[in-house]
PDB file of N, CA, C and O in Angstrom:
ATOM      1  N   UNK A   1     119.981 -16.445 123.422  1.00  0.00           N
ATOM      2  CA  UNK A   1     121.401 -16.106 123.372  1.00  0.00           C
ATOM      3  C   UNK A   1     121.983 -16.111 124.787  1.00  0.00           C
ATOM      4  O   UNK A   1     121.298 -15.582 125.662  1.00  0.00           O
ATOM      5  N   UNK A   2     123.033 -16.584 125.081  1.00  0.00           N
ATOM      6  CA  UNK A   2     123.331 -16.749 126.415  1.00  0.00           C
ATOM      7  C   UNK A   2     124.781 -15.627 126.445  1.00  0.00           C
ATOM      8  O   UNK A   2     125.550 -15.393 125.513  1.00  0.00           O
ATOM      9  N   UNK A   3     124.812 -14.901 128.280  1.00  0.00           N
ATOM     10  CA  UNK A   3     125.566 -14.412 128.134  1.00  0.00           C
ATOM     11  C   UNK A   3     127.124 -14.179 127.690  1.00  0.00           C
ATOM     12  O   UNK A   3     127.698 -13.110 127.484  1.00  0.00           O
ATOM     13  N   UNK A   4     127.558 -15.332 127.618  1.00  0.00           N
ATOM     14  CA  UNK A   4     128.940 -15.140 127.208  1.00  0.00           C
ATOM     15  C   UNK A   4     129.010 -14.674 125.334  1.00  0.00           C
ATOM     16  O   UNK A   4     129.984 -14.207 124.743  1.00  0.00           O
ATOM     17  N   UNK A   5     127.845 -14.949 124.845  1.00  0.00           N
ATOM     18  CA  UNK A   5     127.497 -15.049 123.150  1.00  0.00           C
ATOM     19  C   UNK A   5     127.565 -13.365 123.161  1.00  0.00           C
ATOM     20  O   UNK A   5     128.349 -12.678 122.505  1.00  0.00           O
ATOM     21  N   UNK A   6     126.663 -12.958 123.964  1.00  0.00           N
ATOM     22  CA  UNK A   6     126.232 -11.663 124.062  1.00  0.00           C
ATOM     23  C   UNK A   6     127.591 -10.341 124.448  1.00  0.00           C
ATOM     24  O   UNK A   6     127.700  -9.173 124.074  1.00  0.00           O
ATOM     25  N   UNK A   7     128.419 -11.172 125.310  1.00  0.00           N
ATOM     26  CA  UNK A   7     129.897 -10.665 125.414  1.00  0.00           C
ATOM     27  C   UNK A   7     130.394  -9.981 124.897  1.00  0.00           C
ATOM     28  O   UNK A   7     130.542  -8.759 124.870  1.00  0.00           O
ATOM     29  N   UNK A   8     130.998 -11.597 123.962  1.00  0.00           N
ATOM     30  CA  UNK A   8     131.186 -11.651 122.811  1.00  0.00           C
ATOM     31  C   UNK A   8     130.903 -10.385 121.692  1.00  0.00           C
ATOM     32  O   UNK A   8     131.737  -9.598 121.245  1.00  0.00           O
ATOM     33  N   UNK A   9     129.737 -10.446 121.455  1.00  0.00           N
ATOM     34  CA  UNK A   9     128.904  -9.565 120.296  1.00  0.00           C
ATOM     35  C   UNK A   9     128.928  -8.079 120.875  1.00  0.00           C
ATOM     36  O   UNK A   9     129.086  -7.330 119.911  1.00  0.00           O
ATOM     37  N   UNK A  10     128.843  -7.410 121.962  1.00  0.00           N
ATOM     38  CA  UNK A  10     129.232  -6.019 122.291  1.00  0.00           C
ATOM     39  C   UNK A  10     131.201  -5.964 122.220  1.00  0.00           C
ATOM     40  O   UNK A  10     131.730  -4.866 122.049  1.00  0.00           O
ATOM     41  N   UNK A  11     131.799  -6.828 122.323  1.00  0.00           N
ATOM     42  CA  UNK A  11     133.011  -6.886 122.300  1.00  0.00           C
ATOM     43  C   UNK A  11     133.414  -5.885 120.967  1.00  0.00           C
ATOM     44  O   UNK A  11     133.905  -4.760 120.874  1.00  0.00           O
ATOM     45  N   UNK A  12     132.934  -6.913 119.985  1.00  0.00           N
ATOM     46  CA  UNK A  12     132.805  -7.044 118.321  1.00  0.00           C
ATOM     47  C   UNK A  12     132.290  -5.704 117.877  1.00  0.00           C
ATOM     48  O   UNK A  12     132.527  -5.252 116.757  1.00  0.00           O
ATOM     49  N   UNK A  13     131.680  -5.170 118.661  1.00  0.00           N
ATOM     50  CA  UNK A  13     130.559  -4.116 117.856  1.00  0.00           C
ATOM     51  C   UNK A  13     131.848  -2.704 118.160  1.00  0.00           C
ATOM     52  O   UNK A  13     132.282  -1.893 117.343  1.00  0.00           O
ATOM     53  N   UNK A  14     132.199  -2.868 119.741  1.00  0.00           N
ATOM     54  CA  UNK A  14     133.276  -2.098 120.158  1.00  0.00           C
ATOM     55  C   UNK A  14     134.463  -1.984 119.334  1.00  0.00           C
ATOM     56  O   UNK A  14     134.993  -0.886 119.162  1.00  0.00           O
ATOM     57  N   UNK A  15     134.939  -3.101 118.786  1.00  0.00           N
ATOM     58  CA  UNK A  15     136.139  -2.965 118.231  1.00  0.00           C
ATOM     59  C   UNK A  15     135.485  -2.315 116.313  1.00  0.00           C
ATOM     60  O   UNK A  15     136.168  -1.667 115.520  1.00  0.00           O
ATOM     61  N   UNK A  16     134.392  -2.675 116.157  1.00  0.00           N
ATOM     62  CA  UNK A  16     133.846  -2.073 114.930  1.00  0.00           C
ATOM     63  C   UNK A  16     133.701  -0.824 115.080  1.00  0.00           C
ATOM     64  O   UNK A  16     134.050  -0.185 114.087  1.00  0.00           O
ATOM     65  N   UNK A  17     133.285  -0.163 116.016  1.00  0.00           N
ATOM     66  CA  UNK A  17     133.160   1.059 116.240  1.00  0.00           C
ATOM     67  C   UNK A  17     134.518   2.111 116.785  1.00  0.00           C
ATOM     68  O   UNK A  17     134.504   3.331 116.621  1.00  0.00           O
ATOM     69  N   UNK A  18     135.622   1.373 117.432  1.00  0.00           N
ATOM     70  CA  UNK A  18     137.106   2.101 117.292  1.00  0.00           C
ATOM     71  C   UNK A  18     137.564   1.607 116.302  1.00  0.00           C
ATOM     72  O   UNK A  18     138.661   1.246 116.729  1.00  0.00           O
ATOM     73  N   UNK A  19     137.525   1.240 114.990  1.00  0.00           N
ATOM     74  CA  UNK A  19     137.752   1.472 113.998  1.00  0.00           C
ATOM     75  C   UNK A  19     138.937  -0.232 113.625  1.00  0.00           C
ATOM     76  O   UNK A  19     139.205  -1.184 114.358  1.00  0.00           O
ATOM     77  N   UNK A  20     139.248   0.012 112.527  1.00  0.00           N
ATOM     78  CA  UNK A  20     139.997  -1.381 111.995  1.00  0.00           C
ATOM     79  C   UNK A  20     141.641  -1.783 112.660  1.00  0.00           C
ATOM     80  O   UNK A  20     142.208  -2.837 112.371  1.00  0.00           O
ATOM     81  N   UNK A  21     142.342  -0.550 113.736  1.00  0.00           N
ATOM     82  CA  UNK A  21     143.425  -0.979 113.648  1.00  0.00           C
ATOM     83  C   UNK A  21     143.805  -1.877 115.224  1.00  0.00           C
ATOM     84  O   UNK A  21     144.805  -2.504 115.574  1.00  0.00           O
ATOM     85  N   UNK A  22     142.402  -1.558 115.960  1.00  0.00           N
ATOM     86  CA  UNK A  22     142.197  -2.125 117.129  1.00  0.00           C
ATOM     87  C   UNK A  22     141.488  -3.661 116.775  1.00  0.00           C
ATOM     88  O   UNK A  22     141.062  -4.346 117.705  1.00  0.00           O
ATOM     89  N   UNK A  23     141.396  -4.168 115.257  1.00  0.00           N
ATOM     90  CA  UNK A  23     140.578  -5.056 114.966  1.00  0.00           C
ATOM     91  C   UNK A  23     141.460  -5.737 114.448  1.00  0.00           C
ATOM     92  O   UNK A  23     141.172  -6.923 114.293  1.00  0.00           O
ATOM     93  N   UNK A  24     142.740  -5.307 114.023  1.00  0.00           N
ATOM     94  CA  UNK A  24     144.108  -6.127 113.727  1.00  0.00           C
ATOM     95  C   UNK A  24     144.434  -6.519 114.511  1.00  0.00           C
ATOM     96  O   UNK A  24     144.841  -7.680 114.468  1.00  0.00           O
ATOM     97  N   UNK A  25     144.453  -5.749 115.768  1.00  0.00           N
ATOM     98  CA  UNK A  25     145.295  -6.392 116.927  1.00  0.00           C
ATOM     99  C   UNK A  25     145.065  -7.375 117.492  1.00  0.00           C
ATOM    100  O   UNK A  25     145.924  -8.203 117.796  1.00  0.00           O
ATOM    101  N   UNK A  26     143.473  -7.495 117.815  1.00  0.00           N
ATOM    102  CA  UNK A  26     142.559  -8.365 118.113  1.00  0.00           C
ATOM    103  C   UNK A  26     142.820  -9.730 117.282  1.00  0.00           C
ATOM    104  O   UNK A  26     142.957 -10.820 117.836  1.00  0.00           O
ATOM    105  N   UNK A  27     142.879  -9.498 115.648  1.00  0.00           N
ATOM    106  CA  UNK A  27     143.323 -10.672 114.765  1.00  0.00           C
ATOM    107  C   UNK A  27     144.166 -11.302 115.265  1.00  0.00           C
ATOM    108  O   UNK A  27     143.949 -12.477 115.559  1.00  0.00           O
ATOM    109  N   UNK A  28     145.859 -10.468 115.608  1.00  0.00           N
ATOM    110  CA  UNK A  28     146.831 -10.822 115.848  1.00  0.00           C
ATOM    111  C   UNK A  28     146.832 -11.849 117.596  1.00  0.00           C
ATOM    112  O   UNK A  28     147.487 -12.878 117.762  1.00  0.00           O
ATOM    113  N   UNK A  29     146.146 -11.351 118.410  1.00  0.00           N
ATOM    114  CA  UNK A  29     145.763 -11.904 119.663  1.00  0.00           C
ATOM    115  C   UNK A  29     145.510 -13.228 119.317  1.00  0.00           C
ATOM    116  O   UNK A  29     146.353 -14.091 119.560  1.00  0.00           O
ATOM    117  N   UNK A  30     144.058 -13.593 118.581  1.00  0.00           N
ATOM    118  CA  UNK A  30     143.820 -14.436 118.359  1.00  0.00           C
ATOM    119  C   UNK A  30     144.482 -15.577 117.919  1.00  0.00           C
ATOM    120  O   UNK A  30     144.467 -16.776 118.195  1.00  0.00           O
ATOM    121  N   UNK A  31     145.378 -14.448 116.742  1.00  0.00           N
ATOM    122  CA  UNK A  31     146.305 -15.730 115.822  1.00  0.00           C
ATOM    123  C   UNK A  31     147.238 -16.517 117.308  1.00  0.00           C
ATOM    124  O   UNK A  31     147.422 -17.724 117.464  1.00  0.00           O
ATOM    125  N   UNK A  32     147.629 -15.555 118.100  1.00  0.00           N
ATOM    126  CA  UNK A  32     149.145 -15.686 119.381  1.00  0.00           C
ATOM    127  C   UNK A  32     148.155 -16.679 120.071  1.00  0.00           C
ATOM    128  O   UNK A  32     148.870 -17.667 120.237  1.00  0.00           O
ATOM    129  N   UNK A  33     146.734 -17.032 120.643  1.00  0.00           N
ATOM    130  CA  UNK A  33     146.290 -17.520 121.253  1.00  0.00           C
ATOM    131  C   UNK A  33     146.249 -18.933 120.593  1.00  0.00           C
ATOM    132  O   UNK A  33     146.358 -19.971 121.245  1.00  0.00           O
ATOM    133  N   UNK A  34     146.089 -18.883 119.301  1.00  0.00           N
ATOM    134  CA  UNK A  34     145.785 -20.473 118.035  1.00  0.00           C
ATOM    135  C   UNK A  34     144.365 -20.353 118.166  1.00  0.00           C
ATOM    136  O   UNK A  34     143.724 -21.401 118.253  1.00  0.00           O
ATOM    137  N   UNK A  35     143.949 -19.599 118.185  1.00  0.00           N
ATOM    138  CA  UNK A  35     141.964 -19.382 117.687  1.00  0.00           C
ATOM    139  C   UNK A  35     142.287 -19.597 116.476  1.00  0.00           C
ATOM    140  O   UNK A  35     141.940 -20.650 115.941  1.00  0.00           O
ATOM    141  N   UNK A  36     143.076 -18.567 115.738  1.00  0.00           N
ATOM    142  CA  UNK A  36     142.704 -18.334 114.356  1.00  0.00           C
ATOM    143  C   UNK A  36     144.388 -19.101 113.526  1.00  0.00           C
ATOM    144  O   UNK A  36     145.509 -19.250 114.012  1.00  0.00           O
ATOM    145  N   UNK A  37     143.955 -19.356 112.438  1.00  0.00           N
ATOM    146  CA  UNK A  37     145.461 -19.918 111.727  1.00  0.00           C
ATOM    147  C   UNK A  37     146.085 -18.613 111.765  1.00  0.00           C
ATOM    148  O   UNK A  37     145.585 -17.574 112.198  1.00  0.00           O
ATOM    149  N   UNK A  38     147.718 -18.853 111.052  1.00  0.00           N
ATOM    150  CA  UNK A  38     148.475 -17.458 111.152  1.00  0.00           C
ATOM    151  C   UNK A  38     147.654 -17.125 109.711  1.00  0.00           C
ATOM    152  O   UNK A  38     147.070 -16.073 109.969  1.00  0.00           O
ATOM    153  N   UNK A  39     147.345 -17.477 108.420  1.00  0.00           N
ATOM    154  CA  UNK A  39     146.584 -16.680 107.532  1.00  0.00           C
ATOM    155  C   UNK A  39     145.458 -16.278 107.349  1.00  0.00           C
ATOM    156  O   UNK A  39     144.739 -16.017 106.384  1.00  0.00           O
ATOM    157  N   UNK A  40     145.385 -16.260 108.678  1.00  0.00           N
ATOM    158  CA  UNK A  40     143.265 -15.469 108.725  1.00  0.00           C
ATOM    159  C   UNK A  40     143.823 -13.747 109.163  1.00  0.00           C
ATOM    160  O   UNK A  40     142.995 -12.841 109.081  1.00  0.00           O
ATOM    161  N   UNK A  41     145.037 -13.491 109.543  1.00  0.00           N
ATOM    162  CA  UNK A  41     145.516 -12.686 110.454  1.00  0.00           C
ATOM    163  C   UNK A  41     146.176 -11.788 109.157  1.00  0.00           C
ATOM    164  O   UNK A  41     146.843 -12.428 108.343  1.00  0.00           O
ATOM    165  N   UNK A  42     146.022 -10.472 108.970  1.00  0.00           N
ATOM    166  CA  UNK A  42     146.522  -9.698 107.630  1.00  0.00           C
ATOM    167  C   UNK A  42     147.323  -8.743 108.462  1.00  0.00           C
ATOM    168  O   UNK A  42     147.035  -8.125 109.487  1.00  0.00           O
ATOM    169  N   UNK A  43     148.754  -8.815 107.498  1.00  0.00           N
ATOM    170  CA  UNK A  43     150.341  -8.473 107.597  1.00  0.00           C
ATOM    171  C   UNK A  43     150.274  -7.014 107.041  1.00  0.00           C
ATOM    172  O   UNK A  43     149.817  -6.536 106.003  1.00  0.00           O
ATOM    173  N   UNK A  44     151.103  -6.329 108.477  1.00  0.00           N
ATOM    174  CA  UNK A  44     151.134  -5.095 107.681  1.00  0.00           C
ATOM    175  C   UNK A  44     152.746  -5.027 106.986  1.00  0.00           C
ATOM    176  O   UNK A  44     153.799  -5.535 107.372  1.00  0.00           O
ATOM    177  N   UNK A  45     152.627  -4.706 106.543  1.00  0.00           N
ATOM    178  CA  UNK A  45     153.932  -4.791 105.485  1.00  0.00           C
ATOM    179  C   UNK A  45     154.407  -3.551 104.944  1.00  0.00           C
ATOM    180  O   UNK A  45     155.180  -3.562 103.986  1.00  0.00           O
ATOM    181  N   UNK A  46     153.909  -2.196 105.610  1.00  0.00           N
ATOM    182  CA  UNK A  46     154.501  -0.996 105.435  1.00  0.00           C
ATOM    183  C   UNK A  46     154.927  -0.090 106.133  1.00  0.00           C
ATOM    184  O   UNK A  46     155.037   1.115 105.909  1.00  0.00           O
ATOM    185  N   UNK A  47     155.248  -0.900 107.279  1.00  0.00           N
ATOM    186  CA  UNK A  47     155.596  -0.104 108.240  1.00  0.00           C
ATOM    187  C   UNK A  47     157.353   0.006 107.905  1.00  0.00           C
ATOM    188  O   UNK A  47     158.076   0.697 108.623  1.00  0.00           O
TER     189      UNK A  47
END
């Protein structure tokens, strides 16, 4: 496993461990960056 993989994977574990709303945001980053399509990214819709 090379370090940037390994990064990566404590990154992941961090945002698993502060819980799901720091893991939206992260979604949303991604989506703003074009990593991810805009429907991999879940809408909050009750605010």
């Amino acid at each position: 496993m090379s370090d940037d993989t390994f990064m990566w994977f404590l990154l992941l574990i961090g945002i698993i461990i502060m819980g799901s709303v720091p893991f939206l945001y992260f979604l949303m980053f991604l989506e703003h960056w074009g990593v991810l399509p805009p429907c991999a990214a879940p809408r909050r819709t009750n605010e």
